[in-house]
N, C-alpha and C positions, 0 to 999 in steps of 0.2 A: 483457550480458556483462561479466564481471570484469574490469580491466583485471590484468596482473602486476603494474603500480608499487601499484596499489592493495592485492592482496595483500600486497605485501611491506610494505607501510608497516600495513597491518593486523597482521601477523605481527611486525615490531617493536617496536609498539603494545603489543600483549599479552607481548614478550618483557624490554620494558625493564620494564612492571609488575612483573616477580618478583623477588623477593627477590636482592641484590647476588653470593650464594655460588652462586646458582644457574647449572648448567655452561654451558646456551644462553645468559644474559646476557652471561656470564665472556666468552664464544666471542664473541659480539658486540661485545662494548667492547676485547677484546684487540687493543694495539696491538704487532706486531709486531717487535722490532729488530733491527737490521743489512739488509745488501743482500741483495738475491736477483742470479740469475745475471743474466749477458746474453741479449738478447733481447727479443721481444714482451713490454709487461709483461700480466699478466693479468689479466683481468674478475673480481676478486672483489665479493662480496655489500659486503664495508667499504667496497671502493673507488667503489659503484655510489651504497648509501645516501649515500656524504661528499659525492659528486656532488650526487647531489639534494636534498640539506642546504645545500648550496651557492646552487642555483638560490632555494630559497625562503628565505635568509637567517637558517637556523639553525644551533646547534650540539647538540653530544652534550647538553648540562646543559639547554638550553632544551626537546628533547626528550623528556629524563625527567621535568623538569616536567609537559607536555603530557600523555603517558603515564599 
């Protein structure tokens, strides 16, 4: 059985591969600015990958090398 982490790190995989103009990439490496409201903050897909970039002592550039 698949695990999700592995999915998704597959699915990044093939997403940092594409060309830099491309919208999914774009979507992926965009970094947001300014605050959001108050409250819970929220589980995003950015927030979860920097996590796990985190744990195994990467960053965004190390990864598209990888990629």
């Amino acid at each position: 059985m698949v695990t999700p982490r592995k999915r998704r790190w597959k699915w990044i995989g093939h997403t940092l591969r594409k060309s830099s103009n491309c919208i999914t990439r774009q979507a992926l490496t965009w970094n947001p600015e300014g605050k959001r409201t108050r409250g819970r903050p929220k589980n995003t897909l950015r927030r979860i990958i920097e996590a796990d970039m985190k744990t195994m002592n990467y960053n965004w550039k190390q990864l598209e090398r990888i990629a």
